[in-house]
N, C-alpha and C positions, 0 to 999 in steps of 0.2 A: 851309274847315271840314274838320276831320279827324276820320276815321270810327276808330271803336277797334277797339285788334286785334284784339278777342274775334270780330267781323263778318268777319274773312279768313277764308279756304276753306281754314286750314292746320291741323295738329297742333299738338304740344307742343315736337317736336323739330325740326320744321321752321321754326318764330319764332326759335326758339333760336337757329337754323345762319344765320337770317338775321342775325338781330342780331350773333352773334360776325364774321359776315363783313362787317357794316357797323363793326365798334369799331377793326379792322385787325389784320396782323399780331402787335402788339406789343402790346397790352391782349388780344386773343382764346386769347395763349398761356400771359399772366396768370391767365387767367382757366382756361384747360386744367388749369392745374396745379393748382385746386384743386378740380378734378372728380375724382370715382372712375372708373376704368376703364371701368365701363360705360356710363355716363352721356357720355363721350368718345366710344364706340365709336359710340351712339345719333346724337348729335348730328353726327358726322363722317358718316355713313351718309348723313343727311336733307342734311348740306353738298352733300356730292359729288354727288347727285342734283337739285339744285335749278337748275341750268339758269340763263336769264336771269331777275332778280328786277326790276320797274319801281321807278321811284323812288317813282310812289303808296304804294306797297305795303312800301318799307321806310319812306317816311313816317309811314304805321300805326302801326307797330312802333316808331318809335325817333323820334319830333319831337326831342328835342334836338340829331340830326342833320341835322334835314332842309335846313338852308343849304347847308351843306358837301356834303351826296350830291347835293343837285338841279341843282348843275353839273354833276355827272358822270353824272349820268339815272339813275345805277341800279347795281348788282353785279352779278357772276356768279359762282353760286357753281358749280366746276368741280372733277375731281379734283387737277390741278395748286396749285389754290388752298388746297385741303382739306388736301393734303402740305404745303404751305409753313407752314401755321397751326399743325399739328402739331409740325412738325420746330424749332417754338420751344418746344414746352413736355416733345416729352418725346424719351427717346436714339431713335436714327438706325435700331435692328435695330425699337424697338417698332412706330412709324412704317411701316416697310413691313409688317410685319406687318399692323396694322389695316388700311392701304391694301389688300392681298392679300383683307384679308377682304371689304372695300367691292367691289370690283372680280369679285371672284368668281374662281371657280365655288363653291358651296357645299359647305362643310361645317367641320366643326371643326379636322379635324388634314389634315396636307398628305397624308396617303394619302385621307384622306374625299374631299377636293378632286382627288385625281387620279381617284377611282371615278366621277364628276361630267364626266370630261373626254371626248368622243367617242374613241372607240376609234381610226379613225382619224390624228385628230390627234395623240395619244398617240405611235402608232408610228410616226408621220412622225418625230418627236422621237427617240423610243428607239433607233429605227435609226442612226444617228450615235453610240451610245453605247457606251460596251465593255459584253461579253455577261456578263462582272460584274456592271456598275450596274444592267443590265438585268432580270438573276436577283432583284436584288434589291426593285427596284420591282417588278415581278410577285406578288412571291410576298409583298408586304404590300398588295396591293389585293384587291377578291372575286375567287372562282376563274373565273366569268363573262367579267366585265371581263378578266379576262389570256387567257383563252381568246382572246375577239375581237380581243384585240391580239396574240398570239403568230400567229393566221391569216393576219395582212394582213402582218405581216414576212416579209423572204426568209424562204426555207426554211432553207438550211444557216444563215443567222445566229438564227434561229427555233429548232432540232434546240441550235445552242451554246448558246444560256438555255438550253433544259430540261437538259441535262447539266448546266451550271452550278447548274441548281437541284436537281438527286437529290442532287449530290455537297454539296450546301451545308449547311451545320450552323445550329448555334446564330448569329445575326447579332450581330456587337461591335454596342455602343452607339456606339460611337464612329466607326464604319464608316456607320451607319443616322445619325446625325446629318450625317455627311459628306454623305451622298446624298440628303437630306434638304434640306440649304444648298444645293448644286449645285441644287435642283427648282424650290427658292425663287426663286433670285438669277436663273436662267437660263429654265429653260420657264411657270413661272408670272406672272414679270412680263410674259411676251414677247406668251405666252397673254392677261395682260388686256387688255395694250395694241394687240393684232391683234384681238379680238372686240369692244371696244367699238363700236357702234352710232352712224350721226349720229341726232342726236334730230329731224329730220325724218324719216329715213325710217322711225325708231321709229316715230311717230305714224300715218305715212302706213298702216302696216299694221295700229295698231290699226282707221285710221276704216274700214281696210277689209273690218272685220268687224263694221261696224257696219249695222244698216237704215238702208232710204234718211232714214227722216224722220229718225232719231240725227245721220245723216251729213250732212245737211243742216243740219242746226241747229248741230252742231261746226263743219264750216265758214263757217257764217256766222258763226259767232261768232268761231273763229280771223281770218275776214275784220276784222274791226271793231278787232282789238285791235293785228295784224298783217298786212295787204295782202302783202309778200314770203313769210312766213311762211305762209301759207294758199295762195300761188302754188306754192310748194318743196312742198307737201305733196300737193297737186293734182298737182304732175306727176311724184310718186312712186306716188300712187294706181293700181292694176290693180283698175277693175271688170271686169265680166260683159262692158260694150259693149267692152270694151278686146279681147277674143276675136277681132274682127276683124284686126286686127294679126297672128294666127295664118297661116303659109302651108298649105294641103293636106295636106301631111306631118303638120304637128304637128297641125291638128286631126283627122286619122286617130288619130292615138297618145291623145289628146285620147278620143277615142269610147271607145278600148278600155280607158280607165281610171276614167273614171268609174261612178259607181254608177250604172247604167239606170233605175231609179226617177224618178233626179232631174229628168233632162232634160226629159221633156212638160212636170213642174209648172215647171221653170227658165224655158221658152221661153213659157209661158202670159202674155200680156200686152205680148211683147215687139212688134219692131216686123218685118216682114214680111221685110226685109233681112236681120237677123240668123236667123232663123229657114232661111231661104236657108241662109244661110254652112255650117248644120250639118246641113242636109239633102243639101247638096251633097255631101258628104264622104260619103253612105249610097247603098245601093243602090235602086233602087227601089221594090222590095217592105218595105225595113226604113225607107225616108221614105213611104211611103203607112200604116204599120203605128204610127211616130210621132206624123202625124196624127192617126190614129183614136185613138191613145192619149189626147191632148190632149183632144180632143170628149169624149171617156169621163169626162172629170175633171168637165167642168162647172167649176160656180164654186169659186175658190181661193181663200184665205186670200193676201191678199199678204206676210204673215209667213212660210209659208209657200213664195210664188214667190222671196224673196227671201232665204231659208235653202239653198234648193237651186240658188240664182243663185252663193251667198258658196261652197257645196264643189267646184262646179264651178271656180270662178275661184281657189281654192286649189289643187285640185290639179293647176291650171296650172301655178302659182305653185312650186309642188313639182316636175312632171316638167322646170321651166325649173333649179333649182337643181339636179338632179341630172344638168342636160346631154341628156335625152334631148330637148327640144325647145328652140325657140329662140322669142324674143318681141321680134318688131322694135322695134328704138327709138320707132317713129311710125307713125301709120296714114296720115297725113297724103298720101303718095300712093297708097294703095288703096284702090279701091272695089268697091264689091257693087251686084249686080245685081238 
């Protein structure tokens, strides 16, 4: 029995992106060409984002397929995929364009998308470039955004843009499209293709802003549909208990960064061990005054205990990306006392 599409968990653009990537290359580009612009841009956007699709579920959608797909179990629809659909129906510069826009960072025009771009990363880039190109990216992004990137560049090559930019005039057109193509072809593609995300560890970090009961129920349910998939995602997860894994050092750094509010309501409920772990790391006057703080709460809201579980274990999560602390691979040989 086959259930109708109206019953999938999807959109408008999303059936769409299924179905053109079940008809194939060759009827999907047929079929591009006689879409308006936007209507391309929509459907290409929900393509690239759609991950693995089961063959139930394109069965839905398209029964006069379903012989032919249920050999193959199923599609995926992928950016590579999404280009190749493209690159049949329309020329070669539009195509990376829309891809550029799919892929990110947002905005409309290639300065929008560069005011979008971490500052740092920016000047990792611009520093390799002559203090030309550089005048001239600069001084077509907000005055902010060049600020934070002319900081982080050397000095003397830093001191050559801004000369380069008092002495600069009117910009050609033709200069500003040049440097424009160069951003295109070179830092933006390079850009999407270094920031894309694997889509487990995507996930792993939304469940992990999830409550326990959300979090429980996603993964059982990822469990049921996907056993591998629900395992990859599990051992990307960083909860609260995961803080054990921290050595002395980092949960010192640990203490000093968190909001002190948090912690009595974070540690209420937990188990006697970890409560240890972070008392250890305090003096004694500042772990008898913890305590007391805890008693002083009485009864908590476990919405609550577990909001101020998810900032602490964020901005773990945080001081671990920025290098000041480190978070072993495995707990697996430490223990508490």
């Amino acid at each position: 029995m086959v259930r109708s599409p109206g019953r999938l968990n999807a959109n408008g653009p999303q059936k769409a992106a299924i179905l053109m990537l079940a008809l194939g290359p060759e009827n999907a580009g047929r079929l591009f060409t006689m879409m308006h612009e936007d209507e391309i841009r929509q459907i290409s956007s929900a393509m690239a984002q759609l991950g693995a699709v089961s063959a139930e579920t394109v069965e839905q959608l398209c029964t006069d397929f379903v012989h032919s797909l249920g050999a193959a179990g199923g599609i995926m629809g992928s950016y590579e995929n999404t280009e190749s659909l493209l690159l049949k129906a329309l020329p070669k510069e539009r195509v990376a364009q829309i891809m550029e826009e799919i892929r990110g960072p947002a905005g409309r025009t290639m300065w929008d998308k560069l005011g979008n771009v971490n500052e740092e990363i920016l000047a990792s880039y611009l520093k390799n470039e002559y203090p030309q190109t550089v005048s001239v990216v600069l001084s077509m992004i907000k005055p902010d955004h060049s600020a934070r990137v002319l900081s982080i560049l050397p000095d003397s090559f830093a001191m050559e843009v801004v000369m380069r930019m008092l002495r600069m005039e009117s910009i050609q057109k033709d200069v500003l499209d040049g440097v424009e193509r160069i951003l295109r072809a070179e830092f933006m593609s390079n850009l999407a293709r270094a920031s894309r995300k694997d889509a487990h560890e995507m996930i792993a970090e939304i469940f992990n802003n999830f409550d326990r009961k959300a979090e429980a129920r996603f993964l059982a349910g990822l469990e049921e549909r996907s056993r591998d998939s629900a395992e990859k995602v599990k051992s990307l997860m960083f909860t609260f208990n995961d803080l054990q894994r921290l050595a002395p050092q980092a949960m010192q750094v640990l203490l000093r960064t968190i909001q002190k509010d948090k912690l009595p309501i974070a540690l209420k409920g937990t188990s006697e061990a970890l409560r240890h772990l972070f008392m250890s790391q305090m003096s004694e006057r500042a772990s008898k005054m913890l305590r007391d703080d805890m008693a002083a709460l009485g009864p908590v809201k476990m919405k609550d205990v577990e909001e101020a579980q998810v900032h602490i274990t964020n901005t773990a999560k945080e001081l671990a990306a920025l290098g000041e602390i480190e978070i072993s691979a495995s707990n697996d040989d430490k223990t508490i006392e």
